[in-house]
Structures are given as C-alpha cells and as structure tokens.
Rosetta silent file (secondary structure, phi, psi, omega in degrees, C-alpha in Angstrom):
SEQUENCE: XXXXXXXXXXXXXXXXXXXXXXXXXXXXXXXXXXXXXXXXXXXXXXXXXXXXXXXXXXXXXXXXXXXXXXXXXXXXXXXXXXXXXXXXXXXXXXXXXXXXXXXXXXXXXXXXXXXXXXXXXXXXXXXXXXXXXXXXXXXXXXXXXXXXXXXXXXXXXXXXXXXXXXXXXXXXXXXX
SCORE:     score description
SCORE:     0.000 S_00000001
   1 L     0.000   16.562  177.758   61.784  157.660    9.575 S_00000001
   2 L   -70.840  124.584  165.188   60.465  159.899    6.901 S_00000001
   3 L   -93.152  131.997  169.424   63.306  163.145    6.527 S_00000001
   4 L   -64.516  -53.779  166.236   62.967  165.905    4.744 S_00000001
   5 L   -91.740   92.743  150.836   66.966  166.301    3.516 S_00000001
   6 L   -96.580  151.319  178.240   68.066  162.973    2.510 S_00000001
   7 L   -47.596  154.199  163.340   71.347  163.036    0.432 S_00000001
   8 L   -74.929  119.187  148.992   70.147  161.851   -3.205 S_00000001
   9 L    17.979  147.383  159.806   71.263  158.085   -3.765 S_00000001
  10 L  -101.168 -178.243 -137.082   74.683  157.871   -5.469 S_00000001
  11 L  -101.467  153.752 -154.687   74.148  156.753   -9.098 S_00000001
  12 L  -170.629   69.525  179.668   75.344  152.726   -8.715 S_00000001
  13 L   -28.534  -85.820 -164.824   76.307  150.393  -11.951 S_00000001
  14 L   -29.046  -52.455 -169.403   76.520  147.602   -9.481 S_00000001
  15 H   -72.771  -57.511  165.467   73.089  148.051   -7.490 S_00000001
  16 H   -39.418  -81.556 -175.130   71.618  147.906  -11.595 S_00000001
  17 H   -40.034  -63.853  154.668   73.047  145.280  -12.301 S_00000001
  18 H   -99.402   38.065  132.354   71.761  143.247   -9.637 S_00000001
  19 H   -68.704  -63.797 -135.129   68.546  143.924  -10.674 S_00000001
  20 H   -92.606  -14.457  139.573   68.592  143.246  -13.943 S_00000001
  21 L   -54.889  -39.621  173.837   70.145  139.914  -12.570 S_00000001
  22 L   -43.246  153.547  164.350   68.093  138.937  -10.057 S_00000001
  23 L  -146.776   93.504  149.862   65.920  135.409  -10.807 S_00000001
  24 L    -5.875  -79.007 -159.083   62.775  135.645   -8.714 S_00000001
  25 H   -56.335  -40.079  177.682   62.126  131.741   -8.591 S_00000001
  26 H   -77.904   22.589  167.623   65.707  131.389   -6.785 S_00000001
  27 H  -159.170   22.068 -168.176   65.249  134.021   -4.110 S_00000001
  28 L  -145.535   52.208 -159.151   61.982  134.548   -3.342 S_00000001
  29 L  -107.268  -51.163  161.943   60.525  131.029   -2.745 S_00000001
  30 L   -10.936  -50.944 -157.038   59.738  131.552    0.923 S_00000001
  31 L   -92.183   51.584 -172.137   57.129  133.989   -0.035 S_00000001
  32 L   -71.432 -169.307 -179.450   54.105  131.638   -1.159 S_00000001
  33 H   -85.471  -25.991  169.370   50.399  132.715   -0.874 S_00000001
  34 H  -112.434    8.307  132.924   49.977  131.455    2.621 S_00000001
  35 H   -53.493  -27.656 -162.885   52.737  133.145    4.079 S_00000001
  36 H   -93.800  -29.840  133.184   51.731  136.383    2.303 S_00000001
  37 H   -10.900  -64.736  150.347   48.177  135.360    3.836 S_00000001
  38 H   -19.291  -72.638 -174.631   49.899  135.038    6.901 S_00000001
  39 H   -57.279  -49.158 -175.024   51.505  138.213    6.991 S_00000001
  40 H   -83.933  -38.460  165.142   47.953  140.158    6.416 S_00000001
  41 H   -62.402  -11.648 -168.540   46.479  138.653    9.228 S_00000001
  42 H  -100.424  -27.310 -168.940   49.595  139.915   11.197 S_00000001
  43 H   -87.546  -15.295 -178.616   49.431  143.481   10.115 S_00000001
  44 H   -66.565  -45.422 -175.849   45.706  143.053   10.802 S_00000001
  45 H   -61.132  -44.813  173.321   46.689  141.915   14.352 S_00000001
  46 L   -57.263   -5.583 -153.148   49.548  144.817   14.504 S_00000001
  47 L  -117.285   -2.678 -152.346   46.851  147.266   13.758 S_00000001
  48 L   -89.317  143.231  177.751   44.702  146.218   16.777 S_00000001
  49 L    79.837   18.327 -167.529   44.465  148.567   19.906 S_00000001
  50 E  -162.064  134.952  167.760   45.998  151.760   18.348 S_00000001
  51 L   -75.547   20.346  178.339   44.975  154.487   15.954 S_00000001
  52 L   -81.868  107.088  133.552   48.412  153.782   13.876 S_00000001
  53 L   -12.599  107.911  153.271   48.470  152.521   10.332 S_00000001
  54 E  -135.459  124.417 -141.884   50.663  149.602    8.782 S_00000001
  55 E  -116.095   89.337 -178.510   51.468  148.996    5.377 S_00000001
  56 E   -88.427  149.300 -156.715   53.900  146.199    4.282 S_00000001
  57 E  -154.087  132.725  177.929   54.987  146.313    0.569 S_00000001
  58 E  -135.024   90.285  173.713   57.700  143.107   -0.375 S_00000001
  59 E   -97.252  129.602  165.303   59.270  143.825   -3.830 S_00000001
  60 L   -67.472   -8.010  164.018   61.899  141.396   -5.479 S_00000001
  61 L  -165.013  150.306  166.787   63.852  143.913   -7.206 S_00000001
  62 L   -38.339  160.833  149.309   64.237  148.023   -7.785 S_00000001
  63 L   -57.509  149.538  152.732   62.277  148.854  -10.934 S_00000001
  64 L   -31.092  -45.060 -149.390   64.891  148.010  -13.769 S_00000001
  65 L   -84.021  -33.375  169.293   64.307  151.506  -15.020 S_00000001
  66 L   -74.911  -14.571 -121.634   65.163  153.163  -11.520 S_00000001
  67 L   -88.879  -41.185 -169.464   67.504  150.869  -10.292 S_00000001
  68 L   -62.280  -49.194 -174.421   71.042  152.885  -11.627 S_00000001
  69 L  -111.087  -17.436  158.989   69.876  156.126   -9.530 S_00000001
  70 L  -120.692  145.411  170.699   67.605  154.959   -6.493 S_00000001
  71 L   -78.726 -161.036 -172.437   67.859  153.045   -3.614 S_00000001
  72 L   -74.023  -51.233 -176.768   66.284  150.990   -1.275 S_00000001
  73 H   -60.280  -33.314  172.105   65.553  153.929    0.884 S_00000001
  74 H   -72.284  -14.909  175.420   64.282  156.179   -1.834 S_00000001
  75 H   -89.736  -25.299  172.394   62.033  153.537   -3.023 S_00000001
  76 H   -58.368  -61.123  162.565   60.593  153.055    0.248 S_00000001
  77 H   -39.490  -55.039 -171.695   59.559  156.839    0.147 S_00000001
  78 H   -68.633  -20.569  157.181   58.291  157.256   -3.376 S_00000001
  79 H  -107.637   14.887  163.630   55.823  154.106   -2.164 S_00000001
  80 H   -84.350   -8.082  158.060   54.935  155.657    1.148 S_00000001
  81 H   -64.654  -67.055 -145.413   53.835  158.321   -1.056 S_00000001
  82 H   -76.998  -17.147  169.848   52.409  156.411   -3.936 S_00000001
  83 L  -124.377   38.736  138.077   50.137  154.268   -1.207 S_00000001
  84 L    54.521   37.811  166.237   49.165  157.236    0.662 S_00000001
  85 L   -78.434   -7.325  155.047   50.608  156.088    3.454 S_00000001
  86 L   -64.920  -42.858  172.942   50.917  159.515    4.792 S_00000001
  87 L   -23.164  -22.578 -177.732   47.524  159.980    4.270 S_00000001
  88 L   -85.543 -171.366 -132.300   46.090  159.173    7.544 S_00000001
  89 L   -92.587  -30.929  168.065   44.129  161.125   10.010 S_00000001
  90 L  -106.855   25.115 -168.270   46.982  161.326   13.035 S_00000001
  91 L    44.960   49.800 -157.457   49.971  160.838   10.642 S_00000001
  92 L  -104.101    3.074 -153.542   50.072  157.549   12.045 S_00000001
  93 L  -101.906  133.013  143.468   51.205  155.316    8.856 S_00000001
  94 E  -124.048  132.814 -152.680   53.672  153.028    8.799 S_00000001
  95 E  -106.623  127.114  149.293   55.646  151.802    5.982 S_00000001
  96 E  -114.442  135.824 -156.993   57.844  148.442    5.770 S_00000001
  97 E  -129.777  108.920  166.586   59.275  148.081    2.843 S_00000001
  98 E   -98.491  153.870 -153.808   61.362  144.580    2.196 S_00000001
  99 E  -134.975  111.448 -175.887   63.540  144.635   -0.891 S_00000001
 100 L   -88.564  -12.471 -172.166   64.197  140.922   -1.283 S_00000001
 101 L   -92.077  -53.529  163.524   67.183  141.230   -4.346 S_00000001
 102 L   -36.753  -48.737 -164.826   68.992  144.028   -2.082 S_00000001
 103 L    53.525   67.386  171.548   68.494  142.139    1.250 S_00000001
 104 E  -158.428  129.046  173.412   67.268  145.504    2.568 S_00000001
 105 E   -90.536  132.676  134.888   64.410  146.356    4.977 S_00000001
 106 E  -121.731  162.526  172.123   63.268  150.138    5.636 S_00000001
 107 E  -111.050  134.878  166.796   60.794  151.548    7.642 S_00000001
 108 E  -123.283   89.694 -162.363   59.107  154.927    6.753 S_00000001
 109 E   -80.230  143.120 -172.137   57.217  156.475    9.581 S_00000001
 110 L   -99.006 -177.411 -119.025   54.932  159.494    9.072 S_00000001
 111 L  -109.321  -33.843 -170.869   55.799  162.839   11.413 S_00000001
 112 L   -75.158  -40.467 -156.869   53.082  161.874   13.904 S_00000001
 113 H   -97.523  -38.609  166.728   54.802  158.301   15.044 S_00000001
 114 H  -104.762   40.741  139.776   58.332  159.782   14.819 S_00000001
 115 H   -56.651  -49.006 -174.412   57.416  162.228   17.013 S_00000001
 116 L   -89.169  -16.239 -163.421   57.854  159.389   19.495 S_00000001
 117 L  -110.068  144.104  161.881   60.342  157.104   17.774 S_00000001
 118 L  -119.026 -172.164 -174.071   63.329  158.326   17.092 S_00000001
 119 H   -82.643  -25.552  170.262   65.327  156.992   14.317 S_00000001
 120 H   -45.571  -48.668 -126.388   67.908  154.567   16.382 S_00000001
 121 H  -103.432  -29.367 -162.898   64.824  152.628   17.220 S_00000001
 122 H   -82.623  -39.190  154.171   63.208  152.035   13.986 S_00000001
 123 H   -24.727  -93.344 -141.833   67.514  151.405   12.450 S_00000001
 124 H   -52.186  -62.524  168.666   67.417  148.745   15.404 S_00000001
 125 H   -13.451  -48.701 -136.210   64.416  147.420   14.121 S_00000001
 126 H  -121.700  -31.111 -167.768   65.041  147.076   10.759 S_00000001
 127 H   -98.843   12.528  165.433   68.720  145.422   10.908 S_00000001
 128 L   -93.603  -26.215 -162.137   67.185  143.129   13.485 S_00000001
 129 L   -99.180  -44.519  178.391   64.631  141.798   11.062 S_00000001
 130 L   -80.867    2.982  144.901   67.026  141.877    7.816 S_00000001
 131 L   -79.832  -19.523 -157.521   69.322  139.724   10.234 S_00000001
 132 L   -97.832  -65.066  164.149   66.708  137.600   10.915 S_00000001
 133 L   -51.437  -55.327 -173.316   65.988  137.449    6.989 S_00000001
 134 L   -66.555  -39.468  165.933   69.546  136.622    5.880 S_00000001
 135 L   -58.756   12.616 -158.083   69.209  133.548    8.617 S_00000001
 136 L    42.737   64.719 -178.651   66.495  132.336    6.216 S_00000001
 137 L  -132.415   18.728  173.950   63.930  133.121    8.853 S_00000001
 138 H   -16.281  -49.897  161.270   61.936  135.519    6.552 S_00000001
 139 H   -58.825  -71.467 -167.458   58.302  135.040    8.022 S_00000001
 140 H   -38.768  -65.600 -168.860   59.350  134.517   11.253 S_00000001
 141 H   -47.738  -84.219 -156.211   61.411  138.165   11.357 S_00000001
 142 H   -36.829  -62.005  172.319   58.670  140.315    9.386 S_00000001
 143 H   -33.332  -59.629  160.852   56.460  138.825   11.717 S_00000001
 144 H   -20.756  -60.365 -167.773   58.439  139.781   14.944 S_00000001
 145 H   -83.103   -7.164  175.452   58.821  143.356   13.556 S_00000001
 146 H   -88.568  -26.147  171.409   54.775  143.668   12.518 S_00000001
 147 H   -76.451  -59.509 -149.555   54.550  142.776   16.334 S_00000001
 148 H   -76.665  -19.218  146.352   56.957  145.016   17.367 S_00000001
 149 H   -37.163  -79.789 -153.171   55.245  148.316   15.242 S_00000001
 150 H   -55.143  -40.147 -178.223   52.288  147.331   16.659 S_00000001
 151 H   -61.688  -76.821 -177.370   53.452  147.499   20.575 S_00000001
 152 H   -37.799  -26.565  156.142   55.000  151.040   19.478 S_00000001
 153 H   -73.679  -64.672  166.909   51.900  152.239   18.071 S_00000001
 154 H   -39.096  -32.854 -168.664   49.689  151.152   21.036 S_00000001
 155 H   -70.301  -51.527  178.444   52.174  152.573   23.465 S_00000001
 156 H   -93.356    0.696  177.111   51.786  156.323   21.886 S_00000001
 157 L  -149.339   74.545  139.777   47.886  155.849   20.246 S_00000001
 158 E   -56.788  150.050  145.894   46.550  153.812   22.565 S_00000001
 159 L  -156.972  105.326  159.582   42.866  153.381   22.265 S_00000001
 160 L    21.719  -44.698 -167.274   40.313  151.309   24.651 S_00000001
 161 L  -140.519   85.368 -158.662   37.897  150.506   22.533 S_00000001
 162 L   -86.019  150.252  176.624   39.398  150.100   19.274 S_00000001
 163 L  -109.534   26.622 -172.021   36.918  150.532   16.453 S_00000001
 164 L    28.164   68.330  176.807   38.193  148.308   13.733 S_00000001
 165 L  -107.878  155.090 -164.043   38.498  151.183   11.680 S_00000001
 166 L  -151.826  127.513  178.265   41.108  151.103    8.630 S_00000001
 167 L  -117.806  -12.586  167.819   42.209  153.706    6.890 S_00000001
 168 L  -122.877  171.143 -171.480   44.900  151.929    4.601 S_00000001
 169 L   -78.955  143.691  142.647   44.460  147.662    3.140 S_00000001
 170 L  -104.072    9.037  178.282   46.253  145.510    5.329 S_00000001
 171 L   -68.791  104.053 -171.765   46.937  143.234    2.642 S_00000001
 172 L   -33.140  146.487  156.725   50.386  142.481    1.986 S_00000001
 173 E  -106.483  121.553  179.782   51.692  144.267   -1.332 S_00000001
 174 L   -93.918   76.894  179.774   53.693  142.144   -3.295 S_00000001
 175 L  -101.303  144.615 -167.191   55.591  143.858   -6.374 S_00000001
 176 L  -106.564    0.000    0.000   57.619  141.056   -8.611 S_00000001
C-alpha cells in the first residue's frame, strides 16, 4: 500500500501521550521468545513458493520523540524504507508493521505487489487481523495474515521450483 501523496499525519497531543504512557510488561506479554520464534518460521513458510518478500516489524510504542507528529502509517513507511524493504529485485517486499500501544496493524506493499493488490484488499486484511488482535488472539491473527501474504504472493510470483533464496531476514523485528 505504499502511496506517493499521503496527507502528513495531524500533529496529536493524545496519540503522545499514549506513548509516553504505555507500560510494556502490561500489554505486550503475549509476545514471548517462542511466539516471536514462531512467527519467523511463519514468514519463513509465507515466503515459500513465490519470489515476494516479507518483513514483520512488532513495536510497542511510536518513538517518544516522533510520537506528537507521526503515525502508525508513517512509521510503517519510514521502516519499509529504513529495512530496505523496497529493496528487492521484483519490488516484491512486504511490510507488516504491528504497533502494539496504538492497536494498529499496516501493511506497506512495494509498487510491484500492488500492481496486483489493490488497497481494499490489503485494508481488509489488516482490520481483519487487528480484530483478531483486540480478541486477544495476537499469534493466532499475525499468523493467519503471514498466511494470507503468502497465498497473494504465490498467486502473482509464482515460482515451481522455489530456490530458497532471501533477499530480506525473516526474523521477526521486535522494537520495545
């Protein structure tokens, strides 16, 4: 779903604030080492049969310092940038970005994948999985939606003989 004009964020006491609020150990407890284990085998699995890239990144709060003037969605860009998830070779990368303090998912698709996708689908996606999350069903959902990336990637870059080639980590990123 990366766009070229998005509106800038509006500026948001309130979204600061709960950051600078948040308490980790109460809202992020789900998210132990062998779910985030878990998780990397699933993007490993999502990655299988398709030249498409996917990169999950699960932060517990905006930076503090950013928090007043960007959002969920703008942070989701600036680290599909900053982990080169554009970078690949058919513009194939896909970003999920969970915001666990927000209770906001985005997806950020590079120009090759939302060729195919339009943006309804990856929306549907994303407010299926942050429903899913709000049920306290946190694994379970990301998983679902690391499945369902994967089917969408195979469907337009299939390829037969996949060569277990990796052009980004599949290893969940985890910023605290």
């Amino acid at each position: 779903m990366a766009q070229n004009n998005l509106p800038s964020s509006e500026a948001s006491f309130a979204r600061w604030w709960r950051q600078v609020l948040f308490v980790p150990m109460l809202n992020s407890k789900w998210l132990t080492a062998e779910v985030k284990a878990r998780l990397t085998a699933k993007v490993t699995e999502a990655e299988q049969g398709h030249r498409g890239e996917v990169f999950l990144v699960i932060e517990n709060h905006l930076p503090i310092q950013e928090a007043y003037s960007t959002n969920c969605r703008e942070r989701a860009i600036d680290l599909f940038s900053e982990y080169r998830v554009w970078d690949t070779e058919e513009n194939t990368g896909v970003l999920v970005y969970v915001n666990i303090c927000e209770h906001k998912l985005e997806i950020v698709a590079d120009r090759g994948i939302s060729a195919h996708v339009s943006p309804t689908v990856w929306r549907a996606m994303c407010d299926k999985a942050v429903t899913g999350i709000a049920n306290k069903k946190s694994e379970e959902s990301l998983t679902d939606l690391l499945d369902e990336i994967g089917q969408l990637l195979r469907q337009y870059y299939h390829l037969e003989h996949d060569p277990a080639g990796n052009e980004l980590s599949d290893t969940v990123v985890f910023l605290k």
